[in-house]
N, C-alpha and C positions, 0 to 999 in steps of 0.2 A: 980951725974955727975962725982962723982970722977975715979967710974967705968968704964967712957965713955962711957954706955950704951944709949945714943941716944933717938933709937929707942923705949927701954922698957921705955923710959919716958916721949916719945910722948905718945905711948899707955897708959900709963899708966894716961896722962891728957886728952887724949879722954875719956877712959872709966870715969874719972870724970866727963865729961861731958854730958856724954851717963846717966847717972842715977839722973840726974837735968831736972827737967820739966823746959818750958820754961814757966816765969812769966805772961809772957805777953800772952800766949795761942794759940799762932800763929804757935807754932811749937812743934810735939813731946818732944823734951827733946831739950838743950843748945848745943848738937853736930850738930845736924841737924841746928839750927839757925846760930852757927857758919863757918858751913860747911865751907865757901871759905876761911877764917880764914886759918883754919885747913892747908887746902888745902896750902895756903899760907906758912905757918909753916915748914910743912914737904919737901917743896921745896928749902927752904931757908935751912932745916936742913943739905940736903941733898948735898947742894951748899955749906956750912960751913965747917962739918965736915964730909962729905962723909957719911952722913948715908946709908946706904939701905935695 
């Protein structure tokens, strides 16, 4: 964050969660169960610090 890269560190915790099955089996991987999450996140990021 010191970099103020944002964005590469949004991606950067999607793709964490893109390569985690979800426990429960309900969903491909932890990004997909997350999705509105996500969704949420990158709104708020974007609302913060101006990501885009």
């Amino acid at each position: 964050m010191n970099d103020k890269d944002y964005m590469g560190l949004l991606k950067f915790e999607v793709n964490g969660l893109k390569g985690v099955n979800d426990p429960e089996g309900k969903y491909n991987n932890l990004a997909d169960k997350y999705n509105d999450y996500i969704v949420a996140a990158s709104y708020l990021a974007l609302q913060f610090w101006g990501v885009k």
